[in-house]
DRENDO-1510 file (C-alpha; in Angstrom, 1 decimal, always signed):
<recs>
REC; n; res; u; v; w
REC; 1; UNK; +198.0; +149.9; -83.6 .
REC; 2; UNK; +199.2; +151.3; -86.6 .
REC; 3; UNK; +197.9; +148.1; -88.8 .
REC; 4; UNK; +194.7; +148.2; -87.7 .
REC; 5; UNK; +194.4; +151.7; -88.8 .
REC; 6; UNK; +195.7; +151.0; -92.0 .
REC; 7; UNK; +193.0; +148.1; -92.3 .
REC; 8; UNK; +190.3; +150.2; -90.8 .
REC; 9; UNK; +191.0; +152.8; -93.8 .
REC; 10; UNK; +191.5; +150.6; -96.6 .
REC; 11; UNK; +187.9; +149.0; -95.4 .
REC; 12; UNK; +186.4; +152.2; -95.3 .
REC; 13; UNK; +187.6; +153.1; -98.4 .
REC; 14; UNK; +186.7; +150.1; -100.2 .
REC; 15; UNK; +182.9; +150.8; -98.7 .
REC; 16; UNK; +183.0; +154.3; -99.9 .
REC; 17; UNK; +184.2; +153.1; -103.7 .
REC; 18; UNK; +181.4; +150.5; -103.4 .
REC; 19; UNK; +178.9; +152.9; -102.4 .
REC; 20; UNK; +179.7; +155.2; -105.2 .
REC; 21; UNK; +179.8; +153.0; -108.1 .
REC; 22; UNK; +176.3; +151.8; -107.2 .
REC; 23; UNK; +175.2; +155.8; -107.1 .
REC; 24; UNK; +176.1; +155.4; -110.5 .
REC; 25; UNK; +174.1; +152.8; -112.1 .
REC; 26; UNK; +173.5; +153.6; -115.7 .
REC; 27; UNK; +170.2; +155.1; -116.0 .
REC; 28; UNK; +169.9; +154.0; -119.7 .
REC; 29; UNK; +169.9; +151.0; -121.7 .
REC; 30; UNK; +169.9; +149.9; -125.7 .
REC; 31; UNK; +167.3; +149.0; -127.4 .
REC; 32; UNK; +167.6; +147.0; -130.4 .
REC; 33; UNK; +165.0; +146.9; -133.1 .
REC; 34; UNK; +163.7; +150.3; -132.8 .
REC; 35; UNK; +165.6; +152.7; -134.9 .
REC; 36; UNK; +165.2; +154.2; -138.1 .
REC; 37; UNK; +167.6; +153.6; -141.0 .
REC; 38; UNK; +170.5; +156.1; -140.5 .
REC; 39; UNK; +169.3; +156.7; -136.9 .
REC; 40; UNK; +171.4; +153.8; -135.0 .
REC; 41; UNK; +173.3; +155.5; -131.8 .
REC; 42; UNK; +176.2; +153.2; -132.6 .
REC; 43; UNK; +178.0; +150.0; -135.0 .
REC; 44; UNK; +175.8; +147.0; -135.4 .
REC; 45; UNK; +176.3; +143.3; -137.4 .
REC; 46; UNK; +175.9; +145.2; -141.0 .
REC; 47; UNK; +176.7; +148.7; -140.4 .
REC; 48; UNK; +180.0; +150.4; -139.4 .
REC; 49; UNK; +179.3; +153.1; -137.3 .
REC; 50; UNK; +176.4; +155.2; -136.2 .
REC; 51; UNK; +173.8; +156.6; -138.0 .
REC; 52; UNK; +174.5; +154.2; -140.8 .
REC; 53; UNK; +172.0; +151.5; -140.2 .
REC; 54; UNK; +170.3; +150.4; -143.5 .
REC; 55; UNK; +166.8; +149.7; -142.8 .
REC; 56; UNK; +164.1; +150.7; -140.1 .
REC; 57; UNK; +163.9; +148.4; -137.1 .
REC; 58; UNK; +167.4; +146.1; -137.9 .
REC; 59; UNK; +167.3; +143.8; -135.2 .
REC; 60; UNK; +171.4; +144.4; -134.6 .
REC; 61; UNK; +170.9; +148.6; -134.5 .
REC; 62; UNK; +170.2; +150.0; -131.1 .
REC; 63; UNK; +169.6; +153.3; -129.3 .
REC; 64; UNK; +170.0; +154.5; -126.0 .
REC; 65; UNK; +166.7; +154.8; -124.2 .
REC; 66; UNK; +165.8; +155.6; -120.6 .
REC; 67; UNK; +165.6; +152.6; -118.6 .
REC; 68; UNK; +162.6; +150.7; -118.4 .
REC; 69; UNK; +161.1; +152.6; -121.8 .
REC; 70; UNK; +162.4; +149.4; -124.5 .
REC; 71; UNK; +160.4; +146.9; -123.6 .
REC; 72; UNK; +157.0; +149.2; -124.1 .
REC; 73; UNK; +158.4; +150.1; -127.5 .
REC; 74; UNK; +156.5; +147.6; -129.9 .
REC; 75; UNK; +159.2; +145.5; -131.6 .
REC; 76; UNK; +162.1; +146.8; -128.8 .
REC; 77; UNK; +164.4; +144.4; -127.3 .
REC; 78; UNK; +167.1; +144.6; -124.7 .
REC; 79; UNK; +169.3; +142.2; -126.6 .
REC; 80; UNK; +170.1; +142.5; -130.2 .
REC; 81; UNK; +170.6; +139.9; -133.3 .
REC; 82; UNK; +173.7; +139.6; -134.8 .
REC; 83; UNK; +172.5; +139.5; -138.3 .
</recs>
């Protein structure tokens, strides 16, 4: 009896950590190509760190966007370029 509570828990907690991690999905995603220079939100392929990016719309600087918003951005991409 007392092993198939144990079980019955550890599956129901396993569900519930499942469940929640789902909840939260990220609800934004990096858009490369679209950035100013000195307006990257983080390091890219030339650049150390961010807001250091070099020139407007480097294909290796990203910002965070809302999700779904980069691919209507004219010249945004969801993956970046390493040079």
């Amino acid at each position: 009896m007392k092993t198939t509570l144990t079980i019955a828990a550890a599956l129901g907690s396993a569900l519930l950590l499942a469940a929640q991690v789902q909840a939260q999905a990220p609800t934004t995603e990096k858009c490369y190509g679209v950035a100013k220079a000195g307006k990257n939100d983080c390091q890219t392929a030339t650049s150390s760190c961010a807001g250091t990016s070099k020139k407007d719309h480097e294909a290796s600087a990203w910002l965070s966007l809302p999700k779904g918003t980069c691919e209507k951005i004219a010249g945004g991409s969801l993956t970046g370029s390493k040079g």
